[in-house]
Structures are given as C-alpha cells and as structure tokens.
C-alpha positions, 0 to 999 in steps of 0.5 A, a space after each residue: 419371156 421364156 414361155 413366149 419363146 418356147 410356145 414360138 419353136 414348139 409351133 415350128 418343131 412340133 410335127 403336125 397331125 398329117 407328118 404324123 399320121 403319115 410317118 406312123 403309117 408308113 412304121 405300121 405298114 413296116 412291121 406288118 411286112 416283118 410279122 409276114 415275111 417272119 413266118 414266111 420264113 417260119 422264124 419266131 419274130 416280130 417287129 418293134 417301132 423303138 426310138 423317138 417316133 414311138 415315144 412321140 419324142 420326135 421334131 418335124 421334118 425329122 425321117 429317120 424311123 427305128 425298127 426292131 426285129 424282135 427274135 428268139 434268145 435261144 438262137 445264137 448271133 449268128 442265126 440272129 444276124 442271119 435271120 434278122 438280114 434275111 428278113 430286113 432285106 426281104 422287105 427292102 428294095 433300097 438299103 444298104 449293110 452297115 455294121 455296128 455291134 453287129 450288121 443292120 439294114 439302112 433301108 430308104 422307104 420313100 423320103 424316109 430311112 429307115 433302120 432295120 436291126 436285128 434284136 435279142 427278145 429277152 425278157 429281163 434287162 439283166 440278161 441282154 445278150 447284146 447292147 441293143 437288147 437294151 433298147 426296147 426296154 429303154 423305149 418301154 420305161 419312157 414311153 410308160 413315163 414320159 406321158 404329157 411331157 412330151 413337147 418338153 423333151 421336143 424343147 430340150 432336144 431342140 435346145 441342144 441341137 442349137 447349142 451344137 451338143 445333140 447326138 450321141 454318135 462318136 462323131 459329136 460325143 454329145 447327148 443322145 434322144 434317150 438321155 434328153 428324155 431322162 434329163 425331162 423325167 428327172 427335172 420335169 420340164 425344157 426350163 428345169 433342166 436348163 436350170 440345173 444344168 447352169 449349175 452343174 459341176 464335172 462328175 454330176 451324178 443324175 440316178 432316178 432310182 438310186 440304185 446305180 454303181 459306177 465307178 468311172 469319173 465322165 464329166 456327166 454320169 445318169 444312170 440308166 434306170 433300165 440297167 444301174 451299171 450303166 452310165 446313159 451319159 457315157 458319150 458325153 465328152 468335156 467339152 460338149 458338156 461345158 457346152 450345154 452348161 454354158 448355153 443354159 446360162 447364157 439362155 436363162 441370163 439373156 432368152 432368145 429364140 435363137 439359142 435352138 436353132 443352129 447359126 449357119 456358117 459360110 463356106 470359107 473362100 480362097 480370100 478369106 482363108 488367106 486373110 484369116 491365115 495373115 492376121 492370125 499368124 498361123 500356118 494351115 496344114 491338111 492331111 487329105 485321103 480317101 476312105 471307102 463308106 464305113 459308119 461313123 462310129 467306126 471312122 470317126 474313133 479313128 480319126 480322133 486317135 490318129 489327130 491326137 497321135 499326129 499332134 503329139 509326133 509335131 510337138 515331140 518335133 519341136 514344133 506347135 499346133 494352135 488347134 485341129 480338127 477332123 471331118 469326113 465327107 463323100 468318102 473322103 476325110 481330112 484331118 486339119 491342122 492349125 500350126 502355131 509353130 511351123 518352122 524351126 532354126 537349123 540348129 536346136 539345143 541338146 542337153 547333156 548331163 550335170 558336169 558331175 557325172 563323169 562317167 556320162 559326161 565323158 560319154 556324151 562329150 565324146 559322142 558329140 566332137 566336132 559339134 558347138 559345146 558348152 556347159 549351162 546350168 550345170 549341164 552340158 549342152 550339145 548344138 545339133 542340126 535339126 532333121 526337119 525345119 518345117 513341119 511339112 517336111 516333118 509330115 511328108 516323112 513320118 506321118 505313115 509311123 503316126 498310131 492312125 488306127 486299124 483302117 486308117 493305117 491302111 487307107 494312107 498308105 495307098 496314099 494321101 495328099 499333104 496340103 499348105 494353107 489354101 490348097 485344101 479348098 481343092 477338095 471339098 471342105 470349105 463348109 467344114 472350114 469356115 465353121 473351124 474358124 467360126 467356132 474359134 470367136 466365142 
C-alpha cells in the first residue's frame, strides 16, 4: 500500500528530463558569466551551483537555483561583499539586495530566481569565516553520499511539505533541505525515517559520525557532520516537530496520498468569521501596520518577540488570549489575537498584606481610605477601580510600551490600526485567517 502511494508522488514530484535539462542549462550559463565578469574584474573567483538542484534533491516546478561565488579568504568581509555585489550585479538585470549575515542578490532569470551569494573558499570546514562558508561543504558530503537515494529525499521533503513542517526560515522553525537529506542518509529510506520519526522523544539525538558536542536541549538535536558543534535541527521548534512525529504516525497507522500535499484553505468571509466569532464565544483583535521589504528572517524574529510581549502585557491586565498568530503579506503585517477574556468588571481585588504584619498592614490600610476593605484569608483586601475594562482600550494605550523589536518599534509609531472582529477583513488576511481557524480542528 505504501509503495503504491509512494510510486504515485514520486510521478507527480519528481522533475522531468526536459525540467532538468532546462534548469541545469539555465545553472550552467550562470556560473559561466561569473567565471567571466571575475576575471574581468580581475578577482580570484568562480561559481558554485549549492543546494538541492546540485544534489538532485529538488521536486518539480520548484525555480528556485542557489549559486555561490567562491572568493579568496585572505580578503576581508568587506572586500568579500563588495566584490561578490560587484559581480552578482554584473550578470543581473533583475535583482534586488537583501541581506542575511551578510548582503546577496535575489536575481530573476526568466521564471527562475535565483540567489547569488558571496562565499568564503576556505579549504577546511573548521575555519569558515562565516556561516555560509558552511554551505559548499555541506553540498560536497551529501552530494558524495546521497547517491541513488535521491527520490527518497524528493518523498521525505515532499512528505513535510504536506504535513505543514518544510522550511527552515524563522518564519516556519521547520526542517530545512539539508536536514531532509540527513535524516535519508541516516535511515536509508521516505519509510525508515517516517518510522522512527513515530517514535521519537524530545531531546532525539541523530550523530552520523559520533563525533558531536552539543550542549543545548532543542527538541531535535542532528549533528552536522561537516561541523560537530552544530546542531542541522537547530530551527526545529516544538511544535513543528510534534508535527512531523504526529503525521509519520498517523501516515503509517492509515496511508494516504493525501498526508504530501497540503489542504487548501478558503479565505475566510465577513459571514463566516462572525459565525465562528459567535459560536466560539471569543473575541478577534488585529493589530495592522505597515512594514517596508525587509527578509523574512529579519521580520518574522520580531513579530514572534512582539506576540509573545503583547500577550504577556494583556495577561498581566487581567484579561486572556485563547491563541495568536502573526503574518506579513505585500509590506504589510499583522499581528492577530484571539481573546478568551476581552472584557473585565470596573472593580478588581487588591490583596494586601497578612493582618500580622502591622507595620505593613498599617501602610496599606492607609494608602487605600476611602476604597471597600476587608480582610480574606488572613490578608487585607483592597477593591480598586480598573484602568481598562476592555482590551482595546488596554492596546490602544500601551501597545507602543510592548518589547515589539529593533524595527517594529519604530514602524507602529508612525502608526498603526487596532481592529475589532471582522474589521480586519479590510485588509487583506482573509487567506491567513481562514487557515488560523482551520488549524484550530485537529
């Protein structure tokens, strides 16, 4: 049964001979234009094809292509990035600058896009000079090791991608390429890693060459046989492997074509939100304001750090959010909040001190005069008016005071909109939405 079902998507993932000979073409014709315009230059660099298109780990209709300019490790950073731009841009004609440790070029090459990063050519792993002189070692063990188990790899990524878990970026905190191809080598097969994963425990520990030292405790820990003091699985949060371990189960109890390719969800309508609104019995606050084009990998750090700090100050309040979640779409972002408890009494409990102390007690008693008081469980109790009875009031005055990060700090003070329940379907997130409350039916 599993077999069948595995022969079925590997027809519909695997790339065909034209996809490759195209894509490959297109990888070729690259490097060949960086060899060039290097010595044009007159720089000591070349190209590197890196990632899953070298590795022929890669599923159909994927266009993304990874290439590295290799350049000397005697010159500093800053000769490394401006040679590598220099170059990058050279054989560009559509790109953009992004910036992760240090700045690439996000090119487009007909429908393809392409990354252009500038690299270290260091000759021992040991002594990268930065973290992606990491990556064309990585591409040189598994492209030595991986031979023939290449559609096992094309089974496992794809399995991930329906399971909702595929992706290193911080946006998702899921598996990346590189650590699907690891799992493969360590397991041999889709089935073998889908077999042990059902079985994993938090703090699995996967070291090919028993070499590794880490002394963290991630739920996934897979040492990087290219580097033993790093953990591959390091951007692997809780839940994203609790995932993976619930959909191998659930897979090999009850197979199904279904579990490697992702459900679509409807965008959710003014009808249904205010239905799902009234049967739940919460309440929907979204936080809108507008970003400019920054990388995932910047933005998305800061939205989760400004969620968990909002949370926290509405709890703090009195109030309870049942769930949250962020999103960023076309420069604009929002941070979406479920409220369980979104409105309080005018009146809250102030508990003092025990009777006994009366040093305190005296100081307390005194400071609250004139306010209802008596004394409960040994203590004094003080009835205070509330500030805020309804967490809009509560955001619309101390949401700027919230640990919302470097950037986002900035971005909500040139202002932002607060919005009740189905106002937010003015803005764009229905799709975002309609999958928050999707994912809350298990």
């Amino acid at each position: 049964m599993i077999e069948k079902i595995t022969g079925e998507v590997l027809k519909e993932i695997k790339p065909s001979s034209e996809e490759k000979i195209i894509l490959c073409e297109l990888a070729n014709d690259i490097l060949k234009k960086i060899d060039k315009t290097s010595k044009e230059f007159g720089i000591d660099a070349f190209g590197m094809l890196v990632g899953s298109v070298a590795r022929d780990t890669w599923t159909a209709g994927d266009k993304d292509i990874d290439i590295f300019i290799m350049l000397p490790p005697s010159l500093l950073k800053e000769e490394l990035e401006h040679y590598g731009l220099l170059i990058a841009k050279k054989i560009s004609s559509e790109y953009e600058e992004r910036y992760a440790e240090h700045p690439y070029i996000h090119a487009k090459f007909g429908n393809y896009d392409v990354d252009i990063v500038p690299c270290f050519n260091v000759k021992d792993a040991s002594k990268i000079k930065s973290a992606v002189d990491r990556t064309p070692f990585h591409n040189s063990y598994i492209k030595e090791h991986i031979l023939g188990l290449e559609d096992e790899v094309l089974l496992l990524k794809q399995f991930m991608r329906g399971s909702g878990v595929y992706g290193s970026e911080l946006k998702l905190k899921g598996f990346s390429g590189y650590l699907c191809e690891l799992l493969i080598l360590r397991f041999g097969s889709f089935l073998g890693v889908i077999e042990s994963a059902s079985e994993w425990k938090y703090g699995k520990l996967i070291d090919l060459k028993k070499k590794g030292v880490y002394s963290e405790s991630p739920p996934l820990i897979f040492i990087d046989p290219v580097d033993p003091k790093r953990n591959v699985a390091a951007a692997v949060s809780i839940d994203t492997f609790s995932k993976f371990i619930d959909a191998s189960r659930s897979f090999l109890k009850n197979p199904d074509k279904d579990y490697f390719f992702t459900k679509s969800v409807s965008p959710i309508s003014k009808k249904e939100l205010k239905k799902r609104i009234s049967q739940r019995g919460t309440e929907v606050v979204s936080i809108v304001f507008d970003v400019p084009d920054i990388v995932d990998d910047i933005l998305y750090p800061q939205l989760f750090k400004a969620e968990k700090s909002i949370v926290y100050m509405i709890d703090r309040h009195g109030f309870k959010v049942f769930g949250s979640d962020v999103c960023a779409k076309e420069n604009k972002v929002i941070i979406f909040l479920e409220m369980e408890i979104f409105r309080l009494p005018k009146i809250k409990k102030h508990v003092g001190p025990p009777v006994t102390s009366k040093n305190r007690a005296i100081d307390f008693i005194d400071k609250h005069k004139g306010s209802p008081l008596y004394i409960e469980d040994g203590k004094y109790v003080s009835e205070i008016e509330r500030k805020y009875t309804d967490v809009f009031d509560l955001l619309e005055n101390k949401l700027i005071f919230c640990a919302l990060g470097k950037n986002l700090n900035t971005y909500v003070k040139n202002g932002y909109k607060l919005l009740r329940n189905e106002e937010v379907l003015k803005e764009g997130f229905e799709a975002f939405i309609g999958t928050y409350f999707h994912l809350k039916h298990f």
